[in-house]
C-alpha positions as CSV (number, residue, x, y, z in Angstrom):
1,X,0.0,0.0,0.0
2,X,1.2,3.6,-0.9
3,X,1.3,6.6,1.5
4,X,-0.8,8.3,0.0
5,X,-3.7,5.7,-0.5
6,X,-3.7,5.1,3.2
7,X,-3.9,8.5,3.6
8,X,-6.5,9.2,1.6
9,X,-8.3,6.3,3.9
10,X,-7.7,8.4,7.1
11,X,-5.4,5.3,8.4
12,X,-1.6,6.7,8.1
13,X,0.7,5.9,10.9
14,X,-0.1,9.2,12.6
15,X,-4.0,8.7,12.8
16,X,-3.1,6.8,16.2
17,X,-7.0,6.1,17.0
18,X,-7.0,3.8,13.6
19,X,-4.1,2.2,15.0
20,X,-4.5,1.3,18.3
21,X,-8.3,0.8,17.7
22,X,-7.4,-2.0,15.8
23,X,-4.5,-3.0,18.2
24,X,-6.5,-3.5,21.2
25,X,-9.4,-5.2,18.7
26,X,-6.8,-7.8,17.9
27,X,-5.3,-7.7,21.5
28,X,-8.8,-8.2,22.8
29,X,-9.6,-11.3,20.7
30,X,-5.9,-12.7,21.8
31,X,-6.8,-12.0,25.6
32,X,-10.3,-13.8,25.3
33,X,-9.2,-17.0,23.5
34,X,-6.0,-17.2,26.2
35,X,-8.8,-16.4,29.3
36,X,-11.3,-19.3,28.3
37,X,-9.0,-21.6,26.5
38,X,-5.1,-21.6,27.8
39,X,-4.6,-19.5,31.5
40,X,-3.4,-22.4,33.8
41,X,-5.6,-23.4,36.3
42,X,-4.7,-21.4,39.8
43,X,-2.5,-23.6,42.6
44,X,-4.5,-24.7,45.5
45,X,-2.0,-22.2,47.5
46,X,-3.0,-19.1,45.1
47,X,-6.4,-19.9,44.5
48,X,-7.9,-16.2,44.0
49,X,-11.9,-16.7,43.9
50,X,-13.5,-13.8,41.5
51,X,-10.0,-13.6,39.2
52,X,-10.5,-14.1,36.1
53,X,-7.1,-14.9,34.7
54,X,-4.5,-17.6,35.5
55,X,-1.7,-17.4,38.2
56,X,1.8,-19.3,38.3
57,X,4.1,-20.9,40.6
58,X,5.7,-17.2,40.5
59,X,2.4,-15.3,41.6
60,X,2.6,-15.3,45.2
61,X,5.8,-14.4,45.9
62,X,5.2,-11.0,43.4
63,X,1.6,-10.3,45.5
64,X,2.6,-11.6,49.0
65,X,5.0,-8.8,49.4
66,X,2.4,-6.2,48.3
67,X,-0.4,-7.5,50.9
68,X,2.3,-7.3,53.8
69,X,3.0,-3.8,52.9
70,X,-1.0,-3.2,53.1
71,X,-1.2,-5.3,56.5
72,X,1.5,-4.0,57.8
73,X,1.3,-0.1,56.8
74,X,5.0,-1.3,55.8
75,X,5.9,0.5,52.7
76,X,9.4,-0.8,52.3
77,X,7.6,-4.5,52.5
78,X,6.8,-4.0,48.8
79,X,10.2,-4.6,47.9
80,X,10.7,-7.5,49.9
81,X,11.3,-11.3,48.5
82,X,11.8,-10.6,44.7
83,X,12.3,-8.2,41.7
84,X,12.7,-4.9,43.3
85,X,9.3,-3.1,42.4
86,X,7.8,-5.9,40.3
87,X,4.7,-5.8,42.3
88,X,3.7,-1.8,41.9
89,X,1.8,-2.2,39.0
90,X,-0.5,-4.7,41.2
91,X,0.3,-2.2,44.6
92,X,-1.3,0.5,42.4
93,X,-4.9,-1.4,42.0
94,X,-5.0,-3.1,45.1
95,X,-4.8,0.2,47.4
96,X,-8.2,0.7,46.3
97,X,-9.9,-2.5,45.2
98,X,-10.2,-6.0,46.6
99,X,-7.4,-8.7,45.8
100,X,-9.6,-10.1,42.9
101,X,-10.6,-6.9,41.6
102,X,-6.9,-5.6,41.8
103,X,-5.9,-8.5,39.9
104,X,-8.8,-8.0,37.5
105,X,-7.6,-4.9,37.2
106,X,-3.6,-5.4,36.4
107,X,-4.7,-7.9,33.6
108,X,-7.1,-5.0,31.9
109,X,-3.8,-2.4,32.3
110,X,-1.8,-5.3,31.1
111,X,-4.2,-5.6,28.1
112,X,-4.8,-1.6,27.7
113,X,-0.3,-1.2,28.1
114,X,0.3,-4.0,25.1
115,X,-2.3,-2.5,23.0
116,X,-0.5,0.9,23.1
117,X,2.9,-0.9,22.7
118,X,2.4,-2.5,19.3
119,X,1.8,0.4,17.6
120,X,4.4,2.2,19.6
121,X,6.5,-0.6,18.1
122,X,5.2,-0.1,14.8
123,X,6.4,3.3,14.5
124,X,9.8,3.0,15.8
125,X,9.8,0.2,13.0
126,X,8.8,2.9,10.4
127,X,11.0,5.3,11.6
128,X,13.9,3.0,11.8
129,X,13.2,1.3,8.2
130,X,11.4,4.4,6.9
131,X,9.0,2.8,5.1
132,X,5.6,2.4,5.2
133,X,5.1,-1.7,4.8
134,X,7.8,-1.8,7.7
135,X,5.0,-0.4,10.2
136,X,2.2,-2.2,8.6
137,X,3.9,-5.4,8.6
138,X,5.4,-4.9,12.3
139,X,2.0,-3.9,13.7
140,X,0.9,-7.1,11.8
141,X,3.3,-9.5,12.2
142,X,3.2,-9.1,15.4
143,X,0.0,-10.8,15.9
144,X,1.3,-13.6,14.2
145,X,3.1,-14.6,17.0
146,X,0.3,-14.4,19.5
147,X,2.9,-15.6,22.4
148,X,4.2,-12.7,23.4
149,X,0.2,-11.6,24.2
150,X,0.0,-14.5,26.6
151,X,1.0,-12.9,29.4
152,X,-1.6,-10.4,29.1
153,X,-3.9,-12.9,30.9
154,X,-1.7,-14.0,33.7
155,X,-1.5,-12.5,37.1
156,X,2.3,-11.2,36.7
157,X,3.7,-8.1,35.9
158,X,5.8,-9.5,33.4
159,X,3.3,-7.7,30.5
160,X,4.1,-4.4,32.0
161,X,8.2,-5.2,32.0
162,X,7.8,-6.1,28.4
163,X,6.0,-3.3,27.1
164,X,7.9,-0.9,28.6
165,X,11.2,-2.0,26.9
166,X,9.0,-1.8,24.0
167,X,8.2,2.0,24.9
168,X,12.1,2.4,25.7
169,X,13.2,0.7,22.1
170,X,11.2,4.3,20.4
């Protein structure tokens, strides 16, 4: 496709609603088909009644920090146990909503984040490459490998960590 014929269409790489419309479309369908078909089934030790995604062998030790903090009116809890800060996305929902909610919540961001990312991505492809089919087959071919939206759908802030080297790349 030419410049100028996507242009004409209203659906150039600057007309960012176009583009991340169509992003977290995509992204959407992706998180759906992982929620009712692939997110492991929660450990008796992390079961989390009302979530709606899956958790890992990893989960607790990333939240159980973040409750102490809350239980404890410990702040410097929060960076107890593992990656310092991994849990602040998740500290950021739970200050005001219950554990399930919160959770609910990180995996919406999550979604919301990646969305945004792929067509960040998509651009610093064009500008790199300066050329249009680079950005439309980035944004593209980046569904292709729906993978790297898995994580989306699990409770881990390993979504956020990967979009933001994504931001950082552009």
């Amino acid at each position: 496709m030419e410049v100028s014929r996507l242009s004409r269409m209203n659906c150039g790489p600057d007309n960012w609603r176009v583009w991340i419309g169509v992003s977290l479309a995509l992204k959407l369908a992706l998180f759906l088909i992982f929620l009712r078909f692939f997110t492991p089934a929660q450990s008796a030790d992390s079961v989390i009644v009302g979530f709606w995604g899956g958790a890992t062998n990893d989960t607790v030790s990333y939240l159980q920090p973040i409750e102490e903090a809350l239980s404890f009116r410990d702040p410097f809890r929060v960076f107890d146990y593992r990656m310092f800060g991994y849990g602040l996305p998740y500290l950021a929902f739970r200050w005001f909503l219950a554990k399930p909610a919160a959770l609910n919540a990180v995996i919406v961001a999550q979604l919301l984040v990646s969305s945004l990312s792929v067509y960040l991505l998509a651009l610093l492809a064009l500008r790199l490459f300066g050329s249009l089919r680079s950005f439309v087959c980035t944004f593209f071919g980046y569904f292709l490998v729906p993978i790297v939206s898995y994580y989306d759908v699990i409770a881990l802030t390993e979504s956020f960590s990967t979009s933001a080297l994504r931001r950082l790349g552009g």
